[in-house]
LOSETI-761572 format. One record per residue: residue number from 1; x, y, z of N, C-alpha, C in turn; residue in one letter. Coordinates in nm, 3 decimals. Atoms other than C-alpha are relative to their C-alpha. Layout:
BEGIN
+-----+---------+---------+---------+---------+---------+---------+---------+---------+---------+------+
: seq :      nX :      nY :      nZ :     caX :     caY :     caZ :      cX :      cY :      cZ : type :
+-----+---------+---------+---------+---------+---------+---------+---------+---------+---------+------+
: NUM :       X :       Y :       Z :       X :       Y :       Z :       X :       Y :       Z :    A :
...
+-----+---------+---------+---------+---------+---------+---------+---------+---------+---------+------+
//
This chain:
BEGIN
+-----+---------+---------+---------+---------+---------+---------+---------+---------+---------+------+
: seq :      nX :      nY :      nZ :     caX :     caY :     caZ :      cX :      cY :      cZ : type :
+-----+---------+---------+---------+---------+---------+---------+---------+---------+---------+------+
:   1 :  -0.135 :  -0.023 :   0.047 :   1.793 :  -8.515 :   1.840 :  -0.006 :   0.019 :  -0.151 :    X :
:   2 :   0.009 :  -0.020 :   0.166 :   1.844 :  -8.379 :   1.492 :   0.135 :  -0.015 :  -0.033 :    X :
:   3 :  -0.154 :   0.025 :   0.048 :   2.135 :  -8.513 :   1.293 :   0.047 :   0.144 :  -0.103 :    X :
:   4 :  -0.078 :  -0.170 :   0.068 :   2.387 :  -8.188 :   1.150 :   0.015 :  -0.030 :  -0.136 :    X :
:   5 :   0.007 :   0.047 :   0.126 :   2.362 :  -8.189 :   0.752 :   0.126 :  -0.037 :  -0.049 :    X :
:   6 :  -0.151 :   0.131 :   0.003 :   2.748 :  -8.305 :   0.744 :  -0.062 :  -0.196 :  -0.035 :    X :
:   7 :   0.038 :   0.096 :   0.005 :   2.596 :  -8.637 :   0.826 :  -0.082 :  -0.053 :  -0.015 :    X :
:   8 :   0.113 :   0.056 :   0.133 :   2.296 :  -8.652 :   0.631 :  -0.010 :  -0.077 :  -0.054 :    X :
:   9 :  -0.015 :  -0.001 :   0.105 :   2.410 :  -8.726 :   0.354 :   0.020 :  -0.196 :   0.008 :    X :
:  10 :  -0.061 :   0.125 :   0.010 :   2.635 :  -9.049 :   0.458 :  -0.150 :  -0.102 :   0.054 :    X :
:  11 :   0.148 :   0.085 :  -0.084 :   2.311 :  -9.176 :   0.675 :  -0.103 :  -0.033 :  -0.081 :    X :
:  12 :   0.090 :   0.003 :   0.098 :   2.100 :  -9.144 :   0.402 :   0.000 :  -0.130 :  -0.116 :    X :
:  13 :  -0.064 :   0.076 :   0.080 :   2.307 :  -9.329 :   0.149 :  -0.033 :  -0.145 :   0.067 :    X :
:  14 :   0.019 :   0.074 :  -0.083 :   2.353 :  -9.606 :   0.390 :  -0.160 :  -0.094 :   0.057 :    X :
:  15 :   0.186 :   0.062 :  -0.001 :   1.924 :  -9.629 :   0.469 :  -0.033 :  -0.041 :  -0.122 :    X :
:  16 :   0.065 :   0.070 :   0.126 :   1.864 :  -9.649 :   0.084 :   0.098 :  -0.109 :  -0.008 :    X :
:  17 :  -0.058 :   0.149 :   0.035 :   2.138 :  -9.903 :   0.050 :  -0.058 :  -0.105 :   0.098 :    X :
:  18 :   0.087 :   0.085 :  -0.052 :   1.977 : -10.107 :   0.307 :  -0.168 :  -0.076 :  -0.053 :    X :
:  19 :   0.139 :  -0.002 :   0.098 :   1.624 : -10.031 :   0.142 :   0.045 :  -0.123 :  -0.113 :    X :
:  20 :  -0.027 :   0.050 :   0.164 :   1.765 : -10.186 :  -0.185 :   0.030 :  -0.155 :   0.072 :    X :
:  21 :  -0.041 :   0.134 :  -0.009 :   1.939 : -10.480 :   0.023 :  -0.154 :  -0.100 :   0.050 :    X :
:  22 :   0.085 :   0.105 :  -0.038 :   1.628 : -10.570 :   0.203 :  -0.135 :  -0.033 :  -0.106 :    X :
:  23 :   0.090 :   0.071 :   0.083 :   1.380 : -10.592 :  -0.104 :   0.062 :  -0.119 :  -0.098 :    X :
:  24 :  -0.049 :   0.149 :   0.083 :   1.631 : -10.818 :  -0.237 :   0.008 :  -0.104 :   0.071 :    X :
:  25 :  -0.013 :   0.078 :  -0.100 :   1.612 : -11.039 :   0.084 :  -0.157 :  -0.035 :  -0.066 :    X :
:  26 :   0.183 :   0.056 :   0.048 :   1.204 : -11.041 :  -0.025 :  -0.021 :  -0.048 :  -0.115 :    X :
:  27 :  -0.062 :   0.068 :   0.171 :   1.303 : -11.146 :  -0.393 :   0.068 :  -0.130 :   0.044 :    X :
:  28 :  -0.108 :   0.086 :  -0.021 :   1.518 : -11.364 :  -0.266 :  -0.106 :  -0.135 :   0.026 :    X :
:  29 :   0.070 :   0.121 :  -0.098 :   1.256 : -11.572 :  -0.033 :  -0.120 :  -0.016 :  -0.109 :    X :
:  30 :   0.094 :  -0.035 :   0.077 :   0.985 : -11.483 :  -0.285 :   0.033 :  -0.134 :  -0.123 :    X :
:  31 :  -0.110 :   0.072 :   0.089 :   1.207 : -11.685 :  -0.548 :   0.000 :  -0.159 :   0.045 :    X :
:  32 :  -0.014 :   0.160 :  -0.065 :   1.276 : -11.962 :  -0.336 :   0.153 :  -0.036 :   0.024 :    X :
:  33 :  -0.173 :  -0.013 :   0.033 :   1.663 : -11.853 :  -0.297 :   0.036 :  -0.096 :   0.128 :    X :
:  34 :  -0.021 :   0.085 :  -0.113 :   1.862 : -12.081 :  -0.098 :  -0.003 :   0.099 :   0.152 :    X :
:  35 :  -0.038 :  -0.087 :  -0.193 :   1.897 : -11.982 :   0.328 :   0.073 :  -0.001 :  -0.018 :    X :
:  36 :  -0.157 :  -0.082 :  -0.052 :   2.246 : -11.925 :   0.362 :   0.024 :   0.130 :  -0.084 :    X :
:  37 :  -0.038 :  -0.095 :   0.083 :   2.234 : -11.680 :   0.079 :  -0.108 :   0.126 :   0.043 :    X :
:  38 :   0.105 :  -0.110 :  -0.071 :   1.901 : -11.528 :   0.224 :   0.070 :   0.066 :   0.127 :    X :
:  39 :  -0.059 :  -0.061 :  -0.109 :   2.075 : -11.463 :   0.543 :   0.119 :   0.052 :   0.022 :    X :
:  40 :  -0.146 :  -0.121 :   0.018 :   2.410 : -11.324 :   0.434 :  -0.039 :   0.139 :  -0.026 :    X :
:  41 :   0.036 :  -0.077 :   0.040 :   2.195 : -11.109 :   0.259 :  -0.057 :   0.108 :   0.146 :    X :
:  42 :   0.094 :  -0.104 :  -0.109 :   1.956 : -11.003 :   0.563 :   0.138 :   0.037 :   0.100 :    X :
:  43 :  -0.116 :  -0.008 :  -0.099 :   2.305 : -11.000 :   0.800 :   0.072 :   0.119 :  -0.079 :    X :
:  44 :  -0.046 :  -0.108 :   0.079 :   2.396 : -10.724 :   0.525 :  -0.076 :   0.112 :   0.069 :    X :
:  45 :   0.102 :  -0.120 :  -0.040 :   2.075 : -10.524 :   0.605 :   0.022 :   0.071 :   0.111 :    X :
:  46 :   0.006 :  -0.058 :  -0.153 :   2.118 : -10.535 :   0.952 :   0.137 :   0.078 :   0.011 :    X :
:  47 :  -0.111 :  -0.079 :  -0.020 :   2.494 : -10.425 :   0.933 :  -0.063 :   0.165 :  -0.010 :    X :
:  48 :   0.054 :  -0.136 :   0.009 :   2.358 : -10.123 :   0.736 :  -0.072 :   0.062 :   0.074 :    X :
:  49 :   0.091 :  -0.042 :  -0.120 :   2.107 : -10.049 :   0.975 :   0.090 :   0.051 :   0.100 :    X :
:  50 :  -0.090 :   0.035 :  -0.127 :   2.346 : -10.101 :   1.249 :   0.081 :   0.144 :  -0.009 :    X :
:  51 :  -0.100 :  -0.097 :   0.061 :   2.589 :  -9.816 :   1.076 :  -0.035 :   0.131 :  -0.025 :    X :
:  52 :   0.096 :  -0.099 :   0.034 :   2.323 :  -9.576 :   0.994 :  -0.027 :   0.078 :   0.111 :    X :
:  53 :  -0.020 :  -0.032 :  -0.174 :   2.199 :  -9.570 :   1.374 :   0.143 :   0.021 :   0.086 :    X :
:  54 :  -0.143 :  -0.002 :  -0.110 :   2.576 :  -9.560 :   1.535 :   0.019 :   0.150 :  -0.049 :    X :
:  55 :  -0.084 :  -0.143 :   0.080 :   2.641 :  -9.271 :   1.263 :  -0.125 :   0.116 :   0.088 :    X :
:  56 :   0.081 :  -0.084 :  -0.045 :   2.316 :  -9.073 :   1.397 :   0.013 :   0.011 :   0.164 :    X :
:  57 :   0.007 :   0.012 :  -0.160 :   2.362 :  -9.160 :   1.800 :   0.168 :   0.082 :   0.000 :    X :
:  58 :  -0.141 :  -0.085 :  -0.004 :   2.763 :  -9.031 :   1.711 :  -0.009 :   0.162 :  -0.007 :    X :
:  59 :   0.059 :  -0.207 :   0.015 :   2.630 :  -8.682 :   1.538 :  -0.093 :   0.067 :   0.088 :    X :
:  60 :   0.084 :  -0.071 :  -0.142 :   2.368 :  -8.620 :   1.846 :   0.109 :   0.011 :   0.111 :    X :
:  61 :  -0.067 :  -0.024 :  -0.129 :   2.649 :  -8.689 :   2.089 :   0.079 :   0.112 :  -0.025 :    X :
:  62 :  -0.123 :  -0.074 :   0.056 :   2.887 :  -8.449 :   1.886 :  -0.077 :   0.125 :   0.038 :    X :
:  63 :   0.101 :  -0.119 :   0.003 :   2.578 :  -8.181 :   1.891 :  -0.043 :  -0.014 :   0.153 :    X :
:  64 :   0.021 :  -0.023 :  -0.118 :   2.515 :  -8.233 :   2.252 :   0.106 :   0.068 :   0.126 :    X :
:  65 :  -0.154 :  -0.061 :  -0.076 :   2.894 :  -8.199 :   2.346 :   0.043 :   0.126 :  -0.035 :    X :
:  66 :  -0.034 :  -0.103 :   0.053 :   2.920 :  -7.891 :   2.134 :  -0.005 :   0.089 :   0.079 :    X :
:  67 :  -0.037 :  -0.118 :  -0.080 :   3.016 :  -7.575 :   2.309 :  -0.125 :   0.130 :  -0.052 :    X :
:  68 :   0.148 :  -0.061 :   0.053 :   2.654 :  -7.351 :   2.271 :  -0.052 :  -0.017 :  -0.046 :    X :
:  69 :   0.134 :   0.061 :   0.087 :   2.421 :  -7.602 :   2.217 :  -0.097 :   0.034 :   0.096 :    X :
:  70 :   0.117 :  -0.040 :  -0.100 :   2.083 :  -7.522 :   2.274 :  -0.114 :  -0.098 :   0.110 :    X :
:  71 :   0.080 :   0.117 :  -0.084 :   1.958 :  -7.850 :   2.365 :   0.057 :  -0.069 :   0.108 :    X :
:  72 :  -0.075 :   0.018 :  -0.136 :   2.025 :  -7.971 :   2.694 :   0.068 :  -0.129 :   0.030 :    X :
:  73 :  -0.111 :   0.165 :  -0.031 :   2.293 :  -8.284 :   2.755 :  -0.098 :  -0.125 :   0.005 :    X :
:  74 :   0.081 :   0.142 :  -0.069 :   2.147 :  -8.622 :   2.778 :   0.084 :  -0.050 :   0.138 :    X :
:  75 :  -0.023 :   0.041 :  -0.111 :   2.202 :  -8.808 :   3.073 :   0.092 :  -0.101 :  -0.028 :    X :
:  76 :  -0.050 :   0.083 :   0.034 :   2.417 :  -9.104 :   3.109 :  -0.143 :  -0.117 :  -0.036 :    X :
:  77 :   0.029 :   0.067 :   0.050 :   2.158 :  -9.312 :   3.105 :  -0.106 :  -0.015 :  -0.094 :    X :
:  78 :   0.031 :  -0.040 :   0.194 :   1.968 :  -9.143 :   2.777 :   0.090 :  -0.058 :  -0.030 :    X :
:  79 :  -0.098 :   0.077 :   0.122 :   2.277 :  -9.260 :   2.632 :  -0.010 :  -0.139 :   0.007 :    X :
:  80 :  -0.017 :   0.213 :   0.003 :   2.303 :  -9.646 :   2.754 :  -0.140 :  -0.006 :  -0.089 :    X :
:  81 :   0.149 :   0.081 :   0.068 :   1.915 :  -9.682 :   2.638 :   0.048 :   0.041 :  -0.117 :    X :
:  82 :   0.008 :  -0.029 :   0.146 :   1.979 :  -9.493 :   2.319 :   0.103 :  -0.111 :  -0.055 :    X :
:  83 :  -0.094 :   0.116 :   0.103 :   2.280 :  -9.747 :   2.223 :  -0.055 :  -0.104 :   0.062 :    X :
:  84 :   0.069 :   0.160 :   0.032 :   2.107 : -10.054 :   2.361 :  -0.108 :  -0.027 :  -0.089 :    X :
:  85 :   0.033 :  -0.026 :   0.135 :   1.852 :  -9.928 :   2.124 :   0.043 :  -0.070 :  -0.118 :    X :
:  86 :  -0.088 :   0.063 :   0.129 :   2.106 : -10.100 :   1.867 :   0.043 :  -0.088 :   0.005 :    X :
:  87 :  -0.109 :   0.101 :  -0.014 :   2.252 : -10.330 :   2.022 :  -0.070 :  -0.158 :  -0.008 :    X :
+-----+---------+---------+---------+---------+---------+---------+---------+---------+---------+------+
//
């Protein structure tokens, strides 16, 4: 599945902001930062993550539903695995 350059951009943003949150989770532990603050932090990452993947599994379904696409439908249950994938 290739994501449409519309939603590049936002997906992108989103992976480096993750990038950035999780070397500060390794600073953090590295440091000796308290746990609750380490794990708000990593519960950040994962959101991003989380948001990144929903946005890319949304723009394949959009490009699969499209009216003369060349690639052929997924199945229903391509789709369940691909979102338990995330879940």
């Amino acid at each position: 599945m290739q994501v449409d350059e519309e939603s590049v951009r936002p997906v992108l943003n989103r992976l480096r902001r993750a990038q950035g949150q999780l070397a500060s989770v390794i600073t953090m532990i590295e440091s000796g930062r308290d746990c609750k603050d380490v794990v708000t932090q990593l519960a950040a990452v994962s959101r991003a993550l989380d948001r990144a993947g929903f946005k890319i599994v949304a723009s394949g379904m959009r490009q699969c539903l499209a009216e003369g696409s060349d690639a052929s439908p997924m199945t229903q249950e391509e789709l369940e695995k691909l979102f338990l994938t995330l879940a």
